[in-house]
RORODO-351837 format. One record per residue (C-alpha): x, y, z; residue in one letter; chain. Coordinates in steps of 0.25 Angstrom, whole numbers. Example, Ala and Ser with C-alpha at 12.3 -4.5 7.8 and 13.67 -1.06 7.14 Angstrom:
# residues 2
- xx;yy;zz;rest;kette
- 49;-18;31;A;A
- 55;-4;29;S;A
END
This chain:
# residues 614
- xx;yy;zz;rest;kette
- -30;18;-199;X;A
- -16;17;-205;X;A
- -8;17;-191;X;A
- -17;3;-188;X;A
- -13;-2;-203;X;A
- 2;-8;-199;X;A
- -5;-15;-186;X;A
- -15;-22;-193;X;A
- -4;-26;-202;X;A
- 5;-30;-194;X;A
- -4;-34;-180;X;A
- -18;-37;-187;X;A
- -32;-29;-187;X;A
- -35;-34;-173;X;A
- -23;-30;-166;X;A
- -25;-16;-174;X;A
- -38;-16;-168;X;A
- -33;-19;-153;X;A
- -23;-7;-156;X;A
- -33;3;-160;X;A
- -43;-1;-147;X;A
- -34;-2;-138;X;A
- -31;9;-127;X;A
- -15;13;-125;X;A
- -8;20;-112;X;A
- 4;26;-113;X;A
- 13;29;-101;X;A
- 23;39;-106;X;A
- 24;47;-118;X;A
- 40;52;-117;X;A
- 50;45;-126;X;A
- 43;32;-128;X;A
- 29;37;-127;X;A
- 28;45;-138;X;A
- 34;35;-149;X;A
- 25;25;-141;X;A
- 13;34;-142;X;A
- 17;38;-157;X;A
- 20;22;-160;X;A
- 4;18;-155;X;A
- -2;29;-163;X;A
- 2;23;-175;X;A
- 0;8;-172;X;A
- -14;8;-171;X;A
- -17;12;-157;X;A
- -28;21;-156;X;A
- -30;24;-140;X;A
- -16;28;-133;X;A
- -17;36;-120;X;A
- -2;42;-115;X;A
- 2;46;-102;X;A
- 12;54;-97;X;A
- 15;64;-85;X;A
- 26;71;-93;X;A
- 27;84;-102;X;A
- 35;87;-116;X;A
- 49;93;-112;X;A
- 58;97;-122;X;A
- 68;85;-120;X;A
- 57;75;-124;X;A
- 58;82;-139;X;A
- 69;75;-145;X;A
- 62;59;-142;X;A
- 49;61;-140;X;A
- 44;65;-153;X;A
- 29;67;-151;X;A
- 33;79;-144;X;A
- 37;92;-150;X;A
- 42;108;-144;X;A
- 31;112;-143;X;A
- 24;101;-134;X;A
- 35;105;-122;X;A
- 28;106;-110;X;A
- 15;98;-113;X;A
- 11;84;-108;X;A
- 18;71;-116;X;A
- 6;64;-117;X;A
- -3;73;-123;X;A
- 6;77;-133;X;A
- 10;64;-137;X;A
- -5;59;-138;X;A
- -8;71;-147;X;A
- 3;67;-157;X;A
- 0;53;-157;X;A
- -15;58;-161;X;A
- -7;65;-172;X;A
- -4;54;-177;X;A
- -14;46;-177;X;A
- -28;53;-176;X;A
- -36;41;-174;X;A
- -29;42;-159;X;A
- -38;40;-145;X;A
- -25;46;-137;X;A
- -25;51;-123;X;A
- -16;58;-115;X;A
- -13;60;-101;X;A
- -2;67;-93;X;A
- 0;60;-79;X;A
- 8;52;-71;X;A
- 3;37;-74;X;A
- 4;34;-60;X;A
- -7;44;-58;X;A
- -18;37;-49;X;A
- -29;38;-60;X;A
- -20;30;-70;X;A
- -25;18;-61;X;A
- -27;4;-65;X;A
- -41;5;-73;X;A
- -35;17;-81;X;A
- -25;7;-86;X;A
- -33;-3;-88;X;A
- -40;5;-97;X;A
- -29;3;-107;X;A
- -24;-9;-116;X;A
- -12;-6;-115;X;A
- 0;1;-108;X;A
- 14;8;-113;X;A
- 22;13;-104;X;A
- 33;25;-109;X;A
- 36;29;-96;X;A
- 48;36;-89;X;A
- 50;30;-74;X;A
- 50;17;-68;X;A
- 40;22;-58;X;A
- 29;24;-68;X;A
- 33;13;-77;X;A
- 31;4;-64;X;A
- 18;11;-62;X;A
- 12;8;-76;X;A
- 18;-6;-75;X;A
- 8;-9;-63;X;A
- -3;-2;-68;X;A
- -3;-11;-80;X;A
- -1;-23;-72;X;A
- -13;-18;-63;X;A
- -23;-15;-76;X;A
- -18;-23;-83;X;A
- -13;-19;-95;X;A
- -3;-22;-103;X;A
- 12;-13;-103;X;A
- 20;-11;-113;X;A
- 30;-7;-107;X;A
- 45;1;-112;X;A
- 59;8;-109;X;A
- 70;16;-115;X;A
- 83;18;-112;X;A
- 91;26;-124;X;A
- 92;17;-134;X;A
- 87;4;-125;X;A
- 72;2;-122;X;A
- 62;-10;-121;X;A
- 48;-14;-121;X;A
- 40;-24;-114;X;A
- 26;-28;-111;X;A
- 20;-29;-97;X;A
- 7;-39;-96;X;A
- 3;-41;-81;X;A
- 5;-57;-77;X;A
- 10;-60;-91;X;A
- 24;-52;-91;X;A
- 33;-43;-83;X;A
- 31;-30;-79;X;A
- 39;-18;-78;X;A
- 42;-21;-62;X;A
- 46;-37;-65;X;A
- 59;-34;-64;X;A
- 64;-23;-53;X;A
- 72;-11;-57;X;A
- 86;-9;-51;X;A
- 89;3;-57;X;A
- 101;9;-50;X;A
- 99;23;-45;X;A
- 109;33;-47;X;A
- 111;36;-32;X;A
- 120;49;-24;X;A
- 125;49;-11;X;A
- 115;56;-1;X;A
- 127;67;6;X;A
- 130;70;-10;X;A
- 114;71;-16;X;A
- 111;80;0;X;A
- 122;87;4;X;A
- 133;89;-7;X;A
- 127;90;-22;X;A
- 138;90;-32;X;A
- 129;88;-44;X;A
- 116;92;-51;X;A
- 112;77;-51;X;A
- 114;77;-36;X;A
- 103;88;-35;X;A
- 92;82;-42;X;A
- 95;69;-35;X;A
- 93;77;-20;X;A
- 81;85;-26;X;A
- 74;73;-33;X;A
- 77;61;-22;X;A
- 79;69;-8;X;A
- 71;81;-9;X;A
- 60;78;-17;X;A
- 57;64;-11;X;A
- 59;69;3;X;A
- 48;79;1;X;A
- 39;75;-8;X;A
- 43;59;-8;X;A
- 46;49;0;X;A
- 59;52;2;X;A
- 67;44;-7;X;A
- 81;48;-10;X;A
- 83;36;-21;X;A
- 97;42;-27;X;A
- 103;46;-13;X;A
- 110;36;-8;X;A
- 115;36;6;X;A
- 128;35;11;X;A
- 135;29;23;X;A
- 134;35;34;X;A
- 149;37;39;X;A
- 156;46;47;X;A
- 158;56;35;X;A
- 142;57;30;X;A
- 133;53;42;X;A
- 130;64;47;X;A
- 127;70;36;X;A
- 119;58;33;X;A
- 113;61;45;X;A
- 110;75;43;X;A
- 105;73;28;X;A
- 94;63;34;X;A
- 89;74;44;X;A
- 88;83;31;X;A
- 80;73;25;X;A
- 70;72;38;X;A
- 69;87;39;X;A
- 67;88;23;X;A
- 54;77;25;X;A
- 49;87;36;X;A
- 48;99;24;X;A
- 36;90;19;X;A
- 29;97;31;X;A
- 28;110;23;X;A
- 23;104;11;X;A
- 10;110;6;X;A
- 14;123;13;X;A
- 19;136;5;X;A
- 32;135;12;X;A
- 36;123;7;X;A
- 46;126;-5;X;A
- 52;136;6;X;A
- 54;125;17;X;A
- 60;114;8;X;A
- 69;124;1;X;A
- 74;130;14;X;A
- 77;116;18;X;A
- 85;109;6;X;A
- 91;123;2;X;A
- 94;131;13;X;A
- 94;122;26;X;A
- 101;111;21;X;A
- 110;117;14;X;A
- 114;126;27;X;A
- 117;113;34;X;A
- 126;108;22;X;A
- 134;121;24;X;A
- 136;119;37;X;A
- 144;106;34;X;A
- 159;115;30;X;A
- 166;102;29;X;A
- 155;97;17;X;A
- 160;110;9;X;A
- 173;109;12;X;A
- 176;105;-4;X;A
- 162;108;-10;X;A
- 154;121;-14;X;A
- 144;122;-3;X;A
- 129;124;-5;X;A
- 122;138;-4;X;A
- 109;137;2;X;A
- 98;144;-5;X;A
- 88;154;1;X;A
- 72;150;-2;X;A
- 68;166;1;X;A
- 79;171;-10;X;A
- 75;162;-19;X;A
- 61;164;-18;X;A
- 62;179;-19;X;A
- 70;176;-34;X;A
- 60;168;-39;X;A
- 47;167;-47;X;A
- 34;169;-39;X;A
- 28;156;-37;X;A
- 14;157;-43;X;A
- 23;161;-55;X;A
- 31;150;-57;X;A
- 29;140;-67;X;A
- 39;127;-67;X;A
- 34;122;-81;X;A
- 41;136;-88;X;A
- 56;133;-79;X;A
- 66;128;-91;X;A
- 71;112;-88;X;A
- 82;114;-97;X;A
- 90;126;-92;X;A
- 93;124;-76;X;A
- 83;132;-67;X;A
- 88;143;-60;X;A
- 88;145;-44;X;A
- 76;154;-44;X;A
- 68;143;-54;X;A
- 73;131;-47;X;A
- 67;138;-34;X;A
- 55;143;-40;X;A
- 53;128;-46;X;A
- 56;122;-32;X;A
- 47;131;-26;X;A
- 36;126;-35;X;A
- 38;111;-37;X;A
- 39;110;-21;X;A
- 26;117;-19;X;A
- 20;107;-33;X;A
- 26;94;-26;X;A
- 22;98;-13;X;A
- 6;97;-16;X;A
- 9;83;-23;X;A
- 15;77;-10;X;A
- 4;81;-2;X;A
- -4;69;-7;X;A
- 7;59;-12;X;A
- 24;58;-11;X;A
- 29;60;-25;X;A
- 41;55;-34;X;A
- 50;63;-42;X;A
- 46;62;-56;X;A
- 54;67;-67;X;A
- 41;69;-74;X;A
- 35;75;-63;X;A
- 38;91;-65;X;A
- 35;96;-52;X;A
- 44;85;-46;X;A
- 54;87;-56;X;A
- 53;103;-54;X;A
- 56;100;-38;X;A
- 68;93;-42;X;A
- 75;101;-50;X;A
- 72;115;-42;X;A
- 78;108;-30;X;A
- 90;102;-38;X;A
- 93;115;-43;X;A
- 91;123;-32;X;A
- 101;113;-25;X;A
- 110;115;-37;X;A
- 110;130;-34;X;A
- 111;129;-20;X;A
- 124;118;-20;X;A
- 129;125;-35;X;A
- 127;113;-42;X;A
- 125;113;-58;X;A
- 111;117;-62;X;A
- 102;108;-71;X;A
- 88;110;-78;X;A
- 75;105;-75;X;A
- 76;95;-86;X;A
- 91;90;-82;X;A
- 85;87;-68;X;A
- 74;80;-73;X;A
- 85;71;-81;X;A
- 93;67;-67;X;A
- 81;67;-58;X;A
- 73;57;-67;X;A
- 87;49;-71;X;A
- 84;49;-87;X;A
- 91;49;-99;X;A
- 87;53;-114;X;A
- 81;41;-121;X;A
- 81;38;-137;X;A
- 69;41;-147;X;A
- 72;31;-155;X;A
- 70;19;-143;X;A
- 58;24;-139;X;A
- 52;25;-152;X;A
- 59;8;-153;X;A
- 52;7;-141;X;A
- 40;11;-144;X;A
- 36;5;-155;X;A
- 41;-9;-148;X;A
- 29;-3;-138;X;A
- 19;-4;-148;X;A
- 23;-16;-154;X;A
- 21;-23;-140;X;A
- 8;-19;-138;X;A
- 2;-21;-150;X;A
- 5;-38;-146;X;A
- 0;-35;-134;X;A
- -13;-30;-138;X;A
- -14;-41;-147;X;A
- -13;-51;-139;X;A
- 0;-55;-142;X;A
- 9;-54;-129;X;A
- 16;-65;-130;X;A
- 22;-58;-144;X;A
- 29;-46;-135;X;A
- 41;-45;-130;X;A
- 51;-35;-120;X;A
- 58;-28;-131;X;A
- 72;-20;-129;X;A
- 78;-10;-138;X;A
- 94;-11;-137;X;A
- 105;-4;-141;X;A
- 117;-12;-145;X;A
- 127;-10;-154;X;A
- 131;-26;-154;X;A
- 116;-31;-153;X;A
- 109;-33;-168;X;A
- 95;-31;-163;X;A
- 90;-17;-157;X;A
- 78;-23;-151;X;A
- 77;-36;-141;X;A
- 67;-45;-136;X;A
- 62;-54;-126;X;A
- 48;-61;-122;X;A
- 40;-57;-110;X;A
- 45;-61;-98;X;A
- 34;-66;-85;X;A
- 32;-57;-74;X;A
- 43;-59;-63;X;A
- 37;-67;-53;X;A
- 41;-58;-43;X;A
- 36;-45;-49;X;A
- 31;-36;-37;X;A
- 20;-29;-48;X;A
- 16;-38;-57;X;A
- 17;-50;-48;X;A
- 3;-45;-41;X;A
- -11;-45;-43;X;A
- -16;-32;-47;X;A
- -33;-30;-43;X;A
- -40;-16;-44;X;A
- -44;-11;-30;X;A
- -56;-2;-33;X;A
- -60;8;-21;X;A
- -72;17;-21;X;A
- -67;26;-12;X;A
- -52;29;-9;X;A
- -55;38;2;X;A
- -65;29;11;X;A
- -58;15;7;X;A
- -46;12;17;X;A
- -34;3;15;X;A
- -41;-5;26;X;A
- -52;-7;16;X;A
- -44;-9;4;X;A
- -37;-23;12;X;A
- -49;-28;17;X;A
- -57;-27;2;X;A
- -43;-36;-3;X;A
- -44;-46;9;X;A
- -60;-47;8;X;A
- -57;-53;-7;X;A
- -61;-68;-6;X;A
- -61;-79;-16;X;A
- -55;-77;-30;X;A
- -50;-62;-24;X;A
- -43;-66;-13;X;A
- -30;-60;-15;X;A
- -25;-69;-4;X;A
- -18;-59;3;X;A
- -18;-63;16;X;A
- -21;-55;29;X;A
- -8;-47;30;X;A
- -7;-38;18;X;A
- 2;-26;14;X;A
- -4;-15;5;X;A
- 7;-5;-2;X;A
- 4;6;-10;X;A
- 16;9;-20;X;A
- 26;10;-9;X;A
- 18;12;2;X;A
- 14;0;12;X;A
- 1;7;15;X;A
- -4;-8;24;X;A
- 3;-20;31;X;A
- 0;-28;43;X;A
- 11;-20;52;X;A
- 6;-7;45;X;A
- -12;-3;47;X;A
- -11;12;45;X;A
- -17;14;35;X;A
- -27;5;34;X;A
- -37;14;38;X;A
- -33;23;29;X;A
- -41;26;15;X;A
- -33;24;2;X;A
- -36;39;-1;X;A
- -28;43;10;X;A
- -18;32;6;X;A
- -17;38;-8;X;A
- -24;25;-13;X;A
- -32;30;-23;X;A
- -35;26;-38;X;A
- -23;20;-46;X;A
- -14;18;-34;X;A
- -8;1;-31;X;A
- -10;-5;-20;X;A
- -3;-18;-17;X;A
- -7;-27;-6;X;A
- 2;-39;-3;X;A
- 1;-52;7;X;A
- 11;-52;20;X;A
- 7;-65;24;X;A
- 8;-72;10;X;A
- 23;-69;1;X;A
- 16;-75;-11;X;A
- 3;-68;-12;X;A
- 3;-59;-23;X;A
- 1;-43;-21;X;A
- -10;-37;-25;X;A
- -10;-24;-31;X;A
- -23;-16;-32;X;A
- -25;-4;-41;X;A
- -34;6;-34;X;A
- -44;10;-42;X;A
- -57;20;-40;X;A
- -65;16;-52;X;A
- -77;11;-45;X;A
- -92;13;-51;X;A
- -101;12;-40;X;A
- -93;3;-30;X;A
- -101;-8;-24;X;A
- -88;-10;-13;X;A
- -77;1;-9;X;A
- -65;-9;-15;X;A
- -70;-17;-27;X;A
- -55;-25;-33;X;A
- -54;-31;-46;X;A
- -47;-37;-56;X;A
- -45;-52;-47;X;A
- -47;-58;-63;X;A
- -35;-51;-68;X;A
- -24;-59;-57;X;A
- -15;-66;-65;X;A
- -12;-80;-59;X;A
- 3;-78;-52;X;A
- 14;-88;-54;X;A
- 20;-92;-41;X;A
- 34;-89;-37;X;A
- 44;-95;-38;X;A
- 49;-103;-25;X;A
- 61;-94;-26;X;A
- 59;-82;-35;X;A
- 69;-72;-36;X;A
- 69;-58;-42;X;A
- 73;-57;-55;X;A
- 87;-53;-55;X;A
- 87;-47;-71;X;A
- 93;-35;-72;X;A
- 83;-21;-71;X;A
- 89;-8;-72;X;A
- 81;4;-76;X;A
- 93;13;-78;X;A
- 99;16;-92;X;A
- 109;3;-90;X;A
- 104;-8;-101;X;A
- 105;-23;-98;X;A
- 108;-33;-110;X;A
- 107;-47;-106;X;A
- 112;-59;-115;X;A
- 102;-69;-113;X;A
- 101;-84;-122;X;A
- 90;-90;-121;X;A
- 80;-84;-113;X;A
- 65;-91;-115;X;A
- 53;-82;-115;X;A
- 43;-84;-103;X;A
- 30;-89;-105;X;A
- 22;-78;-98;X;A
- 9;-84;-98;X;A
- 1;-86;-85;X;A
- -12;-91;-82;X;A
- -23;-84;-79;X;A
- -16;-71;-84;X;A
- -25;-59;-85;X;A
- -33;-59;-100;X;A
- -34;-44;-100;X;A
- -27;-34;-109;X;A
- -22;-40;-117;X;A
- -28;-56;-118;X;A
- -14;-63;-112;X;A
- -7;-73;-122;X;A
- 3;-82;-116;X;A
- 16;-79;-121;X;A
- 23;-87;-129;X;A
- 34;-94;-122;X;A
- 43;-98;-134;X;A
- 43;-82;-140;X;A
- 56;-79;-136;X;A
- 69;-85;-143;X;A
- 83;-84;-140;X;A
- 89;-69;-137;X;A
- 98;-60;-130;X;A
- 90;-51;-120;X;A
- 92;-38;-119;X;A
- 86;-33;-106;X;A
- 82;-18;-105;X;A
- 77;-19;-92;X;A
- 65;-9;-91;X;A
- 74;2;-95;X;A
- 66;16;-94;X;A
- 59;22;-105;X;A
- 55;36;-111;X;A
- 65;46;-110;X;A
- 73;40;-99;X;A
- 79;29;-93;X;A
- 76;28;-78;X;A
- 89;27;-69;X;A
- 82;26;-56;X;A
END
């Protein structure tokens, strides 16, 4: 019992008792994950469950201190959990290795748990596990690093903002389109054409985020012109995926065919070294035998060789090409068979445009955007983690605070505070109402049935829609009233199945408040098809502002830091009636806790190992 002593100290025997009961997830177990993971183990938490999609690579070694050699190779979270237990014996841990957008990481497994941390990586998932919390409603503790900068905040749904209040405006680090697809210079101009031309044309949908177009003058157009029939006739290779010729027909395309039709442009290599087009059957002849190849025993750290990177090519096509058969992906740095595709194909066009060679692992650096982070400010930021939850299971939220972890030489204080703030009332996640939409069967219910249920809802569960709706699915308008395909259609065939959002707006009424439904399976013996729940959990919504405007503070998920000098700013009483009661019992916040200070804003700088730049 000697890890709960200090709490019962400090927090008193009941909140020691909270601690020991409650049940933890954990969203990450890199940089800050494990000092988060190693900081509840020894402050009285006794149920922890981490999550993570990742595995131990070298590089992780020198930061991420429950790992060791000989763990190379093996899932994050498991390890992690087994030294935790080390620790502390009288442990209930769980691990899983999976993506937390998984679909069977739905609404209901979330709300299985008191509380949530999130150590995550990528804005995407850390938006992800923002909504699902919102939805289940849980309480997040949410964090970032950035070198020796970090922060930690808490997200209550209705009672403070959430991770999306505020948008991102990262500035992307973009290349001209005629440089990234016709004359490569660099190594980072290969992964940028592997990872945001090829791979989203075939297995995406088709964004080329850091190629940025160019005018169309007399000098580039028609090679404009040309470079946007490549990328019709490229969409047309998807034909072949699935078959055994696959690989062949996409390699003979990029690496032979359009490079055959840069040659033919003399005046382009007039002052450069042209390209040499590779040949698919030579290649194929040099290297390992499929059934053979293993992509897991390639070194990342030394660059691959042609024969490796076309063997590895060779493999992740066929590997990505059964995953797009039944949804369109997005490159992951985390994802290995994506990460695979991407440095084959960039190294392949290396070799075939004689451009500087780099490792598995330096292209995982540039396609991912990351940069090193620092032990000592996730384990700062970690412990500040814990610290925060412990007030918020014990009732005391109005005692929490946003905290930033700065680094300045002029500044006397390492670590700045600042109260809660409201939601933004003009939020687009946590300014909606979030309901569970149980279906019995996914394949025999349709969209169709799925409107008509939500429009059937009278009295108290009238969502007040109106006629018109408009239904979206992450960024897919799956329904308006200009658009009735699918309405006949079954959310199976849709991809509507357990753990997915589905959003339904008013196009008749601007001030109606989306709903957002959590699909869900669970159902013991269905008295209806559609059974939605969770009307007793709306939070009463203030109303806007005859003339809101978006908040113009400053948001930048880069590596860039913005400090601003603020003199007195009051804290925001963040009490609303009828809040929701649930996980933990809401307080209202005091509106006096805040006292004159300077404001460092970190705004949502990334966290673990990196610092997103996209």
């Amino acid at each position: 019992m000697r890890q709960t002593t200090h709490i019962s100290r400090l927090f008193g025997a009941e909140t020691a008792d909270k601690l020991a009961t409650a049940r933890v997830l954990v969203v990450g177990a890199g940089g800050i994950g494990c000092e988060l993971l190693k900081d509840l183990s020894m402050s009285g938490y006794r149920h922890i469950h981490a999550i993570d999609l990742d595995t131990i690579d070298l590089s992780n070694l020198n930061r991420q201190f429950l790992f060791q050699r000989k763990h190379i190779k093996k899932p994050k979270a498991s390890v992690a959990v087994s030294a935790i237990t080390a620790f502390n014996p009288q442990l209930s841990a769980e691990a899983t290795q999976a993506n937390i957008k998984d679909p069977q990481f739905d609404s209901d497994w979330f709300a299985s748990f008191d509380i949530v941390f999130n150590a995550l990586d990528n804005l995407d998932a850390r938006r992800h596990v923002n909504a699902m919390c919102l939805a289940a409603r849980v309480p997040l503790i949410e964090s970032g690093t950035a070198g020796y900068l970090g922060q930690v905040t808490v997200i209550c749904g209705g009672k403070t903002e959430c991770f999306d209040c505020h948008p991102k405006q990262a500035e992307k680090k973009s290349y001209p389109v005629c440089t990234i697809r016709s004359t490569p210079s660099a190594p980072i101009h290969c992964v940028v054409w592997a990872k945001n031309y090829l791979f989203a044309q075939l297995f995406g949908q088709g964004d080329a985020g850091e190629i940025r177009d160019e005018p169309e003058d007399g000098d580039n157009a028609e090679e404009l012109r040309i470079l946007n029939q490549e990328a019709h006739a490229l969409m047309k290779l998807t034909e072949a995926m699935g078959t055994d010729d696959f690989a062949r027909v996409v390699f003979e395309k990029v690496f032979s065919t359009d490079i055959g039709r840069l040659l033919s442009m003399k005046d382009m290599w007039a002052q450069r070294t042209p390209p040499k087009a590779l040949d698919y059957a030579l290649l194929e002849q040099k290297s390992s035998d499929p059934a053979q190849f293993d992509p897991s025993a390639l070194p990342e750290h030394d660059s691959l060789t042609i024969e490796q990177a076309f063997s590895l090519f060779r493999y992740a096509c066929h590997a990505l090409a059964a995953r797009r058969a039944s949804e369109s992906l997005e490159f992951d740095k985390d994802d290995p068979e994506a990460l695979w595709f991407v440095a084959a194909t960039a190294s392949l066009r290396s070799f075939a445009f004689g451009i500087d060679q780099k490792s598995i692992f330096a292209v995982k650096a540039m396609a991912g955007n990351i940069i090193p982070a620092i032990a000592t400010t996730n384990a700062m930021v970690a412990g500040m983690m814990v610290l925060q939850s412990i007030l918020v299971l014990s009732n005391r939220i109005q005692e929490c605070r946003t905290a930033y972890l700065t680094y300045n030489v002029k500044r006397p204080r390492s670590i700045i505070k600042e109260s809660l703030k409201r939601p933004n009332p003009l939020c687009p996640v946590c300014r909606r109402r979030y309901l569970t939409m149980r279906v019995a069967d996914f394949a025999a219910t349709t969209l169709g049935d799925v409107i008509d249920a939500v429009q059937a809802l009278e009295g108290p569960q009238n969502l007040n829609l109106g006629e018109d709706i408009s239904v979206v699915e992450g960024s897919r308008i799956l329904y308006d009233p200009d658009y009735e395909d699918n309405l006949m259609r079954t959310l199976e065939s849709l991809g509507l199945t357990s753990g997915r959002m589905l959003t339904m707006a008013s196009e008749d009424d601007g001030a109606a408040i989306p709903v957002i439904f959590s699909l869900s399976g669970l159902m013991k013996e269905p008295p209806e098809r559609i059974v939605i729940e969770g009307f007793e959990h709306i939070p009463e919504f203030a109303p806007l502002p005859e003339k809101a405007k978006p908040d113009n503070r400053v948001n930048d998920d880069q590596d860039a830091v913005v400090v601003v000098a603020v003199d007195e700013e009051p804290s925001i009483d963040l009490t609303h009636e009828g809040q929701d009661k649930r996980k933990p019992e809401s307080q209202d916040i005091d509106p006096n806790a805040a006292d004159s200070r300077k404001r460092c804003a970190v705004d949502h700088c990334s966290d673990e190992d990196v610092t997103i730049l996209e």
